[in-house]
C-alpha positions in Angstrom: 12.5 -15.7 -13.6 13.8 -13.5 -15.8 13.2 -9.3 -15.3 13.5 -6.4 -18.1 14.1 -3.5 -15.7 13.0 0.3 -17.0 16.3 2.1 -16.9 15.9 5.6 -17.2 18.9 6.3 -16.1 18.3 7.2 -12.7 18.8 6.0 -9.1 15.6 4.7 -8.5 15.5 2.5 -11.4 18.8 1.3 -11.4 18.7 0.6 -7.5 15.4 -1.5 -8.6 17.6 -3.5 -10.5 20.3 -3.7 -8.1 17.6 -4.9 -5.5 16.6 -7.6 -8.0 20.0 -8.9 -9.1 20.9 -9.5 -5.1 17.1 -11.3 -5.2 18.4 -14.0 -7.6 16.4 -12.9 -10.5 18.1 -13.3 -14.0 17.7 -9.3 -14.3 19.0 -7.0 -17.9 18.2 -3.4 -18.4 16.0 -1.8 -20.6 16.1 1.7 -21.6 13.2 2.9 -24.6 14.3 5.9 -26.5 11.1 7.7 -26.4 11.9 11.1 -28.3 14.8 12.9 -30.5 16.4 14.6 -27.7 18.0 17.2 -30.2 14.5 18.1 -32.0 13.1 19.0 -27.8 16.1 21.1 -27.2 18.7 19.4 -25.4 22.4 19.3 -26.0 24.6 16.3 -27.3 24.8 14.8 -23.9 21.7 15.9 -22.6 18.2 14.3 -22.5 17.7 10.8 -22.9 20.8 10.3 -24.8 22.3 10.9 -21.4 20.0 8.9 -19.4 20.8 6.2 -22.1 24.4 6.5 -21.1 23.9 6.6 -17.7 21.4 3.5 -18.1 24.5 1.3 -19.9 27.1 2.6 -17.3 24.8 1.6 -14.0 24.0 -2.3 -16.2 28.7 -2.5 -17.0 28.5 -1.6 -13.0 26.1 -4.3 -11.8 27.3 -6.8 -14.5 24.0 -7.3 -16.3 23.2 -6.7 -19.9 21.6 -3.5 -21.4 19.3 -2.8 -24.8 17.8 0.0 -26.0 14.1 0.0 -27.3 13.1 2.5 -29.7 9.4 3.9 -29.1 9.7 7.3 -30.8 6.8 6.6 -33.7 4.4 5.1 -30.7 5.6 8.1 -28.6 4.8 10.7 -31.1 1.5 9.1 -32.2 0.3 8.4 -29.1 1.3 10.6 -26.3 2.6 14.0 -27.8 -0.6 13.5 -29.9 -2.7 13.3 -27.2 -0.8 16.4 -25.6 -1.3 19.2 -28.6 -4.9 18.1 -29.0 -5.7 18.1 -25.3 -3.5 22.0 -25.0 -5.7 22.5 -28.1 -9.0 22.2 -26.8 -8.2 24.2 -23.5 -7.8 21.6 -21.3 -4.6 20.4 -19.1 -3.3 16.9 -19.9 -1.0 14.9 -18.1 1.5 13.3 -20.4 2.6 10.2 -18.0 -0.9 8.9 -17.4 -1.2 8.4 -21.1 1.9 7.1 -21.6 2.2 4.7 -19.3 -0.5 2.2 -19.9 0.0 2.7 -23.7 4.2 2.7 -23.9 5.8 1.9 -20.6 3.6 -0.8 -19.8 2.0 -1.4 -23.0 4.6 -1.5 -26.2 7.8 -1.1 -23.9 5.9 -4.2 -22.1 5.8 -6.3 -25.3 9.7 -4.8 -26.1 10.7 -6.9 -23.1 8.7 -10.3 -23.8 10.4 -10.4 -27.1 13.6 -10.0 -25.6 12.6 -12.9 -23.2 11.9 -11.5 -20.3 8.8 -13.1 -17.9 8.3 -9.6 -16.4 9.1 -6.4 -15.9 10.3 -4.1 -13.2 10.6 0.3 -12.4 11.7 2.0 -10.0 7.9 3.5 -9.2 6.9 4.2 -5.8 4.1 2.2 -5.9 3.2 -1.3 -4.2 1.6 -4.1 -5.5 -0.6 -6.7 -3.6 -2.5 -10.2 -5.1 -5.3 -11.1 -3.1 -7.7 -14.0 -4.1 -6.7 -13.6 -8.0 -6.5 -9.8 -7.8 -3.7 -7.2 -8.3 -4.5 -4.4 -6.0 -2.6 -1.3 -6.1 -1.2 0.6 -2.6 0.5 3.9 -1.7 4.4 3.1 -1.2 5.7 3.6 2.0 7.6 7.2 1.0 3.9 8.8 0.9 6.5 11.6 -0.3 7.3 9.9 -3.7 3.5 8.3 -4.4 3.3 7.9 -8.0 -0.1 5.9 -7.7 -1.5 8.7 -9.2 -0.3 8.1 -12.8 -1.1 4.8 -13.0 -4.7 4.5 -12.3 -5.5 3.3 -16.2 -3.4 0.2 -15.9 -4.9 -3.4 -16.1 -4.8 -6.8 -14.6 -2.2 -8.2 -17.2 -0.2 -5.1 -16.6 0.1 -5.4 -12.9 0.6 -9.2 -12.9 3.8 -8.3 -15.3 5.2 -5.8 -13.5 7.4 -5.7 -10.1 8.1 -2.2 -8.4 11.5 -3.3 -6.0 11.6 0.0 -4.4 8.3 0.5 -2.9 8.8 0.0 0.6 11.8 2.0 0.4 12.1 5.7 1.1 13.7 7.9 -0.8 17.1 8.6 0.9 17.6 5.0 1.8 17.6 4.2 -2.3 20.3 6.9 -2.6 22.1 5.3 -0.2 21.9 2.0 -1.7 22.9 3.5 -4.4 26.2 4.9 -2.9 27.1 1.5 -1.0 27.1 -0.3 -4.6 29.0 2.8 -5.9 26.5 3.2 -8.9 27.8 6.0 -10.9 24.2 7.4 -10.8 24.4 7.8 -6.9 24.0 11.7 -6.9 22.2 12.0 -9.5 19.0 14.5 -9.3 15.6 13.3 -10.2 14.4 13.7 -13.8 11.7 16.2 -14.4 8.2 15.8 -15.3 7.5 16.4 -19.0 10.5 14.4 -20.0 10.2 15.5 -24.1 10.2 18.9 -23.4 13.8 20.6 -22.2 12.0 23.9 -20.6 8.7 25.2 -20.6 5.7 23.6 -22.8 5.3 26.6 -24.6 8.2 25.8 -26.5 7.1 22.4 -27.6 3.6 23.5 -28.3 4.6 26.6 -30.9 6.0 23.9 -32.9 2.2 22.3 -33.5 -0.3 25.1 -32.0 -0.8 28.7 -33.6 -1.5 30.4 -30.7 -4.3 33.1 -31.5 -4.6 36.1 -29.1 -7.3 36.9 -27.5 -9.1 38.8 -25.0 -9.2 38.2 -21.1 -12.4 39.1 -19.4 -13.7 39.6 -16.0 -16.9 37.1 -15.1 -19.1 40.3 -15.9 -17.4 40.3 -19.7 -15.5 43.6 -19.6 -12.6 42.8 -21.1 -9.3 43.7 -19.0 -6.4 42.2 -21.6 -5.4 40.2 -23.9 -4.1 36.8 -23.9 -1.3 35.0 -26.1 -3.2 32.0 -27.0 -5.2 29.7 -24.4 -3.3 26.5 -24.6 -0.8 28.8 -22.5 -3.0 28.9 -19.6 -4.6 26.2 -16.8 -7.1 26.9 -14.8 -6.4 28.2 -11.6 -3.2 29.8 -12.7 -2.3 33.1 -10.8 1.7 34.4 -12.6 2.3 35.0 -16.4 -1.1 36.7 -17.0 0.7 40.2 -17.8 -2.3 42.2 -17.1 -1.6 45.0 -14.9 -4.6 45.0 -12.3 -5.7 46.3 -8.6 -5.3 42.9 -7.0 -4.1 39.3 -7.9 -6.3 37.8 -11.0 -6.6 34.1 -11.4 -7.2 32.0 -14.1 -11.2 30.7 -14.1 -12.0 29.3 -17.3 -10.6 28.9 -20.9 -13.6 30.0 -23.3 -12.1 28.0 -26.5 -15.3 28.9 -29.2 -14.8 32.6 -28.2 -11.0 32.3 -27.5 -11.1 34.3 -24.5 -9.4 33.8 -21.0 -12.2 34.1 -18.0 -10.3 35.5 -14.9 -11.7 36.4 -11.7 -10.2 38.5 -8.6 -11.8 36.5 -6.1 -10.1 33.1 -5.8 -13.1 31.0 -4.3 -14.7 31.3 -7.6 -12.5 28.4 -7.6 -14.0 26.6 -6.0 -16.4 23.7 -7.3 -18.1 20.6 -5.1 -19.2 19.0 -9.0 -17.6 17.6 -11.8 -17.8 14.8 -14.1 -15.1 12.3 -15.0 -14.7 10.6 -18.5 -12.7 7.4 -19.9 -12.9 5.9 -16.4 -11.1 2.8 -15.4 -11.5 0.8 -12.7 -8.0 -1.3 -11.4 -10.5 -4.5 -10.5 -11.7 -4.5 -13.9 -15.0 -3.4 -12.8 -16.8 -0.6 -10.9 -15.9 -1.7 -6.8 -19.6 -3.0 -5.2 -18.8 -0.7 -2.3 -18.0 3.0 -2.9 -18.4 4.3 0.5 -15.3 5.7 2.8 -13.7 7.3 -1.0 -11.5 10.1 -1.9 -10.5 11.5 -4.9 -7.5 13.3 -5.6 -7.6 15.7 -9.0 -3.9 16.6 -10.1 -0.9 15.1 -8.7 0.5 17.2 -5.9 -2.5 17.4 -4.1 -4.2 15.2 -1.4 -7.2 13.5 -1.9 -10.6 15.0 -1.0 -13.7 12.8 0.5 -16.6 12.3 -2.3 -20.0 12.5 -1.1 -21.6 10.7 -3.8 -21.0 9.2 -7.4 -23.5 9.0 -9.9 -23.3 7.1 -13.5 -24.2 9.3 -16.1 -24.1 7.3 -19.4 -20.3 6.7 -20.2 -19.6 9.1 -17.4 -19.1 10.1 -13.9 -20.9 12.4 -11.9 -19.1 13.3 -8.8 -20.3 15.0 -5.7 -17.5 16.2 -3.0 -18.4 16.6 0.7 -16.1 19.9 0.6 -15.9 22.5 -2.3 -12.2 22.0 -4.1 -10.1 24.3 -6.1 -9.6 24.6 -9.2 -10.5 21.2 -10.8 -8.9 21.2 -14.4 -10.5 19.9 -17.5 -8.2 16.9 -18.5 -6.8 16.3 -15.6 -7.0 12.8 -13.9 -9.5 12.4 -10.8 -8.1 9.1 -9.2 -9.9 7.3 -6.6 -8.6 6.2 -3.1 -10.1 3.9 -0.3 -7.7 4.1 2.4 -4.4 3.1 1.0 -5.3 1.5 -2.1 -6.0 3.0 -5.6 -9.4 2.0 -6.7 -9.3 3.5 -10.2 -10.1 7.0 -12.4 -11.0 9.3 -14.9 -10.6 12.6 -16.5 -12.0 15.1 -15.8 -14.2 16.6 -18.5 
């Protein structure tokens, strides 16, 4: 069988390959240039011209050969698209759950079957189990490194194409692997989230938002400040507000047809037990005939919470938590759990 492994350039991904290779697969790397790393910020050898480098130096070390995929149009059009329009409507988005059904595992995916490849492989935390026909998705065994989460919109064709080497691994033990095989990657720290923009959002968002100020109200209306534009808030967010006050002031709601910023002093205004879910996808294919026993977790570092009840509401979600949960976030994913396995999701509306 013949395996197109991700290779971003770090030590998970090229350990996954390593693992693979000693397997007996017929393994290559595959590295998509997803952005212009010069147009997000980063210097010459920064960015993913770095982790393309690093990519082709871990594939000369393990004797296997390496390509590079370009995905910038499908990038751009799809995922940083989604972004501005999501930070332009006042809601929170999460770049990776968009782009991986549609680019990592969608046109990335179809990158690697033209190159021949039967499947392909990442270094995700994130097992995979068949069972009578069925690709089920489970937690890794590093609970630390779950990235379950960000996957919950992925199909059955996905998952049968797709191995993840390094999921009953824990972290340290891949960085050791890593240093046995003297990978020049070994010591490598991991990549950070948003990987097209260098620093803070803000500067990828003044490039396609005009920010309008605005003002920041208490829940009783009386104004208090002024914000820089909402697209530079998320609910539940306590620094950066710059509005000198008698006690801490958290972010409640983004008011985007009066373009004002709804703060509160008391944090369990927070606090919600209701909220509805859109674009939901279920890993089965189809809504699971028993529901009971679930948990739903609603951003990514964050546990997930027992639901009480879940109600179909048109296209929609309704759900119902047995314990009130802070600040759920417009845009966000809410991802469903049964024990150790990922049922499915939404976002939240």
């Amino acid at each position: 069988m013949k395996i197109a492994v991700a290779m971003s350039g770090g030590v998970d991904s090229s350990v996954a390959a390593a693992l693979l290779k000693k397997e007996g697969y017929e393994v290559f790397g595959l590295t998509m240039r997803q952005y212009d790393a010069k147009k997000s910020g980063y210097g010459e050898n920064e960015g993913i011209e770095a982790d393309i480098k690093d990519a082709k130096a871990v594939c000369d070390a393990l004797g296997i050969e390496h390509f590079v995929v370009d995905l910038q149009e499908d990038f751009k059009k799809i995922v940083e698209k989604n972004f501005i329009e999501e930070y332009s409507s006042g809601r929170t988005p999460n770049p990776c759950v968009i782009c991986n059904p549609t680019i990592k595992f969608g046109k990335f995916m179809e990158a690697a079957f033209k190159l021949g490849a039967d499947k392909i492989a990442t270094g995700h935390y994130i097992q995979i189990k068949e069972e009578n026909n069925q690709f089920k998705i489970l937690t890794p065994t590093d609970a630390s490194k779950d990235q379950t989460y960000m996957i919950w919109k992925l199909n059955q064709f996905q998952l049968s194409k797709t191995l993840f080497p390094i999921s009953k691994y824990k972290k340290p033990e891949i960085r050791k692997i890593a240093e046995e095989l003297e990978l020049p990657i070994h010591s490598k720290t991991d990549s950070q989230e948003i990987c097209f923009i260098k620093d803070h959002y803000e500067d990828f968002l003044k490039d396609h938002i005009i920010f309008t100020p605005g003002d920041i109200i208490l829940p009783d209306n009386k104004v208090i400040g002024k914000h820089r534009g909402l697209a530079l808030y998320t609910i539940g967010q306590r620094k950066g507000l710059n509005t000198p006050w008698r006690c801490p002031l958290f972010v409640l709601r983004l008011d985007v047809v009066n373009n004002t910023l709804v703060v509160t002093e008391d944090p369990d205004d927070l606090l919600e037990d209701i909220f509805e879910l859109e674009d939901i996808n279920w890993i089965a294919g189809k809504k699971p005939d028993d529901l009971t026993g679930v948990s739903i977790q609603i951003r990514y570092n964050s546990s997930p919470v027992p639901v009480k009840n879940i109600t179909e509401v048109g296209n929609s979600l309704l759900i119902e938590l047995e314990n009130s949960t802070r600040a759920i976030t417009p845009g966000q994913s809410g991802v469903f759990y049964k024990d150790n396995q990922l049922l499915g999701g939404g976002i939240i509306k």
